[in-house]
C-alpha positions, 0 to 999 in steps of 0.5 A: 268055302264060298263056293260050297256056300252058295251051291248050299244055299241055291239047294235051299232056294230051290227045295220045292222043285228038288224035293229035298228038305232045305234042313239038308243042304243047310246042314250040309254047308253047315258041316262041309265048311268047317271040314274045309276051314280045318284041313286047310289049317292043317296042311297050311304051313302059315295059317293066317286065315282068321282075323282072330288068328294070334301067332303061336296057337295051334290051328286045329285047336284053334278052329275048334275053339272058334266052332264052340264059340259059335256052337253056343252062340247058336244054342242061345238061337235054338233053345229061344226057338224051341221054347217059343214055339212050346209057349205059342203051342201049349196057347194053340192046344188049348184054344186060346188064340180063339179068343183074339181071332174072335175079336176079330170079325172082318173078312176083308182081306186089305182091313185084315192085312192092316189090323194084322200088320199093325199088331205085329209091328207093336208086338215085334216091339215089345217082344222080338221079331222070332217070337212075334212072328211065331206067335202071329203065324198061329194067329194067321192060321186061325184067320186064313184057311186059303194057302196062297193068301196066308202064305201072302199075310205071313210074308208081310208079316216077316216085313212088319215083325223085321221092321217093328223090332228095329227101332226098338232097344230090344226088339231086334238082336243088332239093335240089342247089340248096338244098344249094350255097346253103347253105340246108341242109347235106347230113346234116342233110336226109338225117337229117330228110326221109329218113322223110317221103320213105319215108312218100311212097313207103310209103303208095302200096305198101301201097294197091296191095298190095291192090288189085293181083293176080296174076303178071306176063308176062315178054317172051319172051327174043330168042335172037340176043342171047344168040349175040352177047354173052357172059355176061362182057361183059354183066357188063363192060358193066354194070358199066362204065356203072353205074360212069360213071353212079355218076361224075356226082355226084362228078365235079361235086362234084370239079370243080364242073362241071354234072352234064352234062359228067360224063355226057358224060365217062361216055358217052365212055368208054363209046363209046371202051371199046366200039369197042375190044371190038368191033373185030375183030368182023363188021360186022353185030354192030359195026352193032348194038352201037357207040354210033354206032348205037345213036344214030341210034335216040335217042328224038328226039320226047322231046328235042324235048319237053324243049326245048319244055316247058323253054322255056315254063317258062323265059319263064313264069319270065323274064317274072315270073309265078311270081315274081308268083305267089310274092308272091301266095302269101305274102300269102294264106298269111299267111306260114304256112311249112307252106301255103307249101310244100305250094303249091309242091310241088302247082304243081311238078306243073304248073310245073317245081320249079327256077325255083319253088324258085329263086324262093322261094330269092329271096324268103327270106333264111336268117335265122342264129337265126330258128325257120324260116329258119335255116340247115336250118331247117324251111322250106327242110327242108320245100321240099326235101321239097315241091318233090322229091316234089309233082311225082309228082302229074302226068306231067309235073311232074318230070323223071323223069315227064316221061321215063317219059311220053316213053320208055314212052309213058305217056298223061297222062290214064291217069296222071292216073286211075291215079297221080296219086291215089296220088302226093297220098296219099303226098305229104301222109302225107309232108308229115304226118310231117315237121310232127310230126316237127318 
């Protein structure tokens, strides 16, 4: 399973020099390693491969509970997605990023970098890093006309959104999980990762605001869509969708619900408010503007990248590799708690951070009076941190990484040569502050 993984994975390292999709090697594994996990089952007399294994069950039947598990665990991921990037569409049909891109006059490209990278590190707070770092590669493409500089912003992005979600309760989904654990209460790790967070994002400006020069090409203004939205409904519908995308974390704090269904609710608002405005309007401005069409043009290829990716993550995890490799790690760090995390952040770049911070969550106990696993002890204070902000380090190892490589179409191996450095630096100047802080 390993090996197929990895054979997968360097498909999609290597999608631009295959011309091949990265959806199908992604999809691929996806499927293939399930397939493996369930006809080795099959022909094994002793099926112990799961740590959730308990003696008696049906193997097959097993497996197959375990991939429904997973299967709706990636659902919550997939329909998140799809809804976000509906809100942030129905915001771009109608023009309404205009109104931000217009505050915004400077064309130096170190000012623009810090104005952006500072919006998106609050934001990614408030909002989390998927929809942050949705909502600011349309903002980007608005600002930046160049490829090579966009692709450069977005990539610093990923490292802005990644690290203004971890400090937030409710801005990354290890801290969320961390957080309803009770492994952390929500001031505290505001209060004690917030600088280690700014520092990751910091260091990573001030390197390029020597090494990047000159002004950015703004993309030439499409005059149609000025004659077919006026100003007051661009304000409208801007104001509109922030508000709804605003909503999702108070919603599930209110009703416990996955933050999925509050993005649905916010996309059928959206939907019903704008098929109201646009009713007495032609027929070719209504083709243009509903949410009817503007989802028949969803980036499906990253959808299918999301499903295929999550699921081999998901047998990797069901399978007890990560777990195995949890143990593994305890025993070689000598319980160092510092190693320990900074291990797992740099994995997460490779391997999705919920299921190792879930394993590590299995492993440890909080221990009410123990210097490190207490309550908002220094462990689970630096997990957040690690698990929130290691996955910058590679493309695909978050999320927002994971969309920024779908949506701008960002190669993984020009990432690798021209962020990824800078992600490390900033993730262990990060991961310095926090150790003498504490």
């Amino acid at each position: 399973m390993l090996f197929v993984f990895f054979v997968g994975y360097a498909g999609i390292a290597l999608e631009h020099p295959m011309k091949i999709n990265k959806a199908a090697p992604a999809l691929f594994i996806g499927v293939m390693l399930w397939a493996i996990y369930i006809m080795m089952a099959n022909t094994s007399a002793d099926f112990q491969f799961s740590p959730n294994w308990v003696e008696g069950n049906n193997p097959k039947e097993f497996i197959l509970g375990e991939l429904s598990h997973h299967l709706a665990e990636i659902s919550e991921t997939i329909f998140f997605l799809m809804g976000a990037m509906t809100i942030v569409e129905v915001v771009d049909s109608h023009s309404g990023f205009s109104i931000i891109t217009n505050s915004i006059h400077t064309t130096n490209k170190v000012k623009l970098l810090w104005i952006v990278s500072i919006l998106t590190f609050f934001m990614s707070a408030v909002l989390d890093n998927l929809t942050t770092i949705i909502v600011i590669m349309a903002l980007l493409r608005k600002l930046i006309d160049d490829k090579e500089t966009r692709w450069t912003f977005v990539g610093v992005m990923v490292i802005a959104a990644n690290a203004g979600g971890a400090w937030s309760p409710i801005g990354d989904v290890t801290t969320i999980m961390l957080w309803i654990g009770g492994q952390i209460s929500a001031v505290n790790i505001m209060s004690a990762i917030f600088l280690p967070s700014f520092v990751t994002l910091l260091i990573p400006l001030i390197i390029l605001s020597f090494t990047m020069k000159g002004e950015v090409t703004r993309p030439e203004i499409d005059t149609t869509e000025q004659i077919t939205t006026s100003r007051e409904m661009r304000m409208n519908i801007l104001v509109l969708c922030l508000l709804m995308l605003l909503m999702v974390p108070p919603f599930k704090m209110l009703t416990h619900l996955p933050p999925y269904m509050g993005m649905l609710l916010g996309l059928s608002i959206v939907w019903g408010v704008t098929e109201f405005m646009h009713r007495n309007r032609g027929k070719s401005i209504r083709n243009k503007l509903t949410v009817q069409k503007i989802l028949a043009h969803i980036d499906i290829p990253t959808i299918l990248f999301f499903l295929g990716i999550l699921a081999a993550v998901g047998a990797l995890s069901s399978v007890g590799i990560l777990s195995q490799f949890a143990g593994w790690l305890d025993n070689v760090t000598n319980n160092n708690i510092y190693a320990i995390n900074l291990t797992i952040g740099l994995l997460s770049s490779i391997v999705d951070n919920v299921p190792l911070v879930a394993g590590a969550m299995g492993m440890y106990d909080v221990l009410p009076g123990s210097p490190f696993f207490d309550i908002d002890g220094p462990f689970w204070e630096m997990l957040a941190y690690c698990a929130g902000t290691g996955g910058s380090v590679l493309i695909i190892g978050s999320a927002a990484g994971v969309a920024a490589m779908g949506l701008e179409k960002i190669d993984f191996v020009w990432y690798l040569k021209r962020i990824s450095l800078l992600a490390l630096i900033g993730y262990l100047a990060g991961a310095a502050v926090f150790y003498f802080m504490r």
